[in-house]
N, C-alpha and C positions, 0 to 999 in steps of 0.2 A: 859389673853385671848385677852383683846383688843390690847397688845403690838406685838404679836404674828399675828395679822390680819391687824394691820398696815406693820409690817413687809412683810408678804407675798404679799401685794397689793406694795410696794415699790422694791421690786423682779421682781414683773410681770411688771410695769412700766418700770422698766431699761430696762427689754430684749426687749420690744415692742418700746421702742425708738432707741434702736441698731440695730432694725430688719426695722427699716423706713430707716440706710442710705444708702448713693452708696454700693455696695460691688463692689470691686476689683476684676477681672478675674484676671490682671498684675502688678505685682508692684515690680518694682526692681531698685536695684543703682548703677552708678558705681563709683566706689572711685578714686579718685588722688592721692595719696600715696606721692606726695611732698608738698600737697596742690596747686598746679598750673598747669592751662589747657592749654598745648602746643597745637599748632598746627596739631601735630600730635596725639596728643591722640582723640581715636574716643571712644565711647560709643558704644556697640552695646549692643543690645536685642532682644532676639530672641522668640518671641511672636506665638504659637498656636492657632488656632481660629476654633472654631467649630459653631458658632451659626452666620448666616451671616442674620438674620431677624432683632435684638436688636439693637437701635441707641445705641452708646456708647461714652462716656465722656475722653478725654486726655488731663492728665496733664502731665505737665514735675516738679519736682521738683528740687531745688539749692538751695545747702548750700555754704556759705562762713564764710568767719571769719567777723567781724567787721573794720578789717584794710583792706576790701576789696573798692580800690578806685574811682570805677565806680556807676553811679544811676542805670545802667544796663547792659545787656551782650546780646550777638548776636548769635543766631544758627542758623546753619545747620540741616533741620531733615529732611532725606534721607529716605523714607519707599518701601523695596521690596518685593514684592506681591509672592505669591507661582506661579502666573507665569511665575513669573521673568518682572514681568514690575516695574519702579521706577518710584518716582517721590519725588523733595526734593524743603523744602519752608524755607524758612529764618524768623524766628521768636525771636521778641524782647522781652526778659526778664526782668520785671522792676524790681527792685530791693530796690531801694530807691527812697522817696519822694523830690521834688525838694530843697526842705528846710533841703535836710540832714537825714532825719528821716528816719528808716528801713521801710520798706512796710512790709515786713515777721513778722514771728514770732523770739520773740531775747530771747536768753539763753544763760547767761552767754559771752563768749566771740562768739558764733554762731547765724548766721542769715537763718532763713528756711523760702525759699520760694515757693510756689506751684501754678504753674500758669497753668489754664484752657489753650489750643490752639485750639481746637479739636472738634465736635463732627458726628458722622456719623458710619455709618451702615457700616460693612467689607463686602464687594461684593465677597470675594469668602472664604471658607475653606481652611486652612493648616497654613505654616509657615509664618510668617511675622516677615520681620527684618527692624530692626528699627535704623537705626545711625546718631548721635550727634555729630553733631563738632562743633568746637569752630569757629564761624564766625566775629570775630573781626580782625583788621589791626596788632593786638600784635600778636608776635614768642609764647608770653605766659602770659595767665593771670594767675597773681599771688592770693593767699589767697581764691583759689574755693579748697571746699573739695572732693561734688560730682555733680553728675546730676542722677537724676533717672525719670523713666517712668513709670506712673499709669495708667491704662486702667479701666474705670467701668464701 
């Protein structure tokens, strides 16, 4: 009985601490498929918004490989409002520690990084799209797998 009452108290623990964290409205990725971010490849995302009262949390997340040769990478994040207004900010993704050492999480031969940029309240209801480019002086950076965007 007592194994049985520990149990159930160890049950109700988990889901009350699953239930304290961000939830995700958005979370999507997009992939490189050569593993390397031309110039031209854009990310976009196309984001729904109904609740414009909740401040809300944006991360961008990046994966690379480990033969990826920079401490960090440079974006473009271009956001167009359902009224068609835009407005795009250049934002610096660290990557790695000055002494070499990954910032992210490392598995295996992959490095995940999830960086806060963000937080504020959406001023109006509908579509919002969201585009990522690659804002560095390279044609193409090499050994990026993806980028994705989390909204909470």
């Amino acid at each position: 009985m007592k194994k049985v009452v520990s149990f159930i108290a160890l049950g109700l623990m988990i889901i009350v601490l699953q239930s304290c964290g961000k939830r995700a409205i958005y979370d999507q990725v997009y992939d490189f498929g050569d593993k390397s971010w031309d110039k031209e490849d854009t990310a976009v995302f196309h984001v729904d918004i109904e609740d414009t009262i909740k401040q809300h949390n944006f991360l961008l997340s990046l994966r690379t490989t480990k033969e990826y040769l920079y401490s960090n990478l440079w974006v473009y994040i271009e956001i167009t409002s359902p009224d068609g207004s835009v407005s795009k900010v250049a934002e610096k993704l660290p990557i790695a520690n000055p002494d070499g050492s990954w910032i992210g999480k490392v598995s295996g031969t992959l490095v995940t990084n999830e960086i806060y940029f963000d937080s504020k309240v959406f001023p109006l209801k509908g579509k919002y799209i969201f585009k990522i480019t690659n804002a560095t002086q390279e044609a193409s950076i090499s050994d990026v797998l993806d980028v994705g965007l989390r909204i909470e």
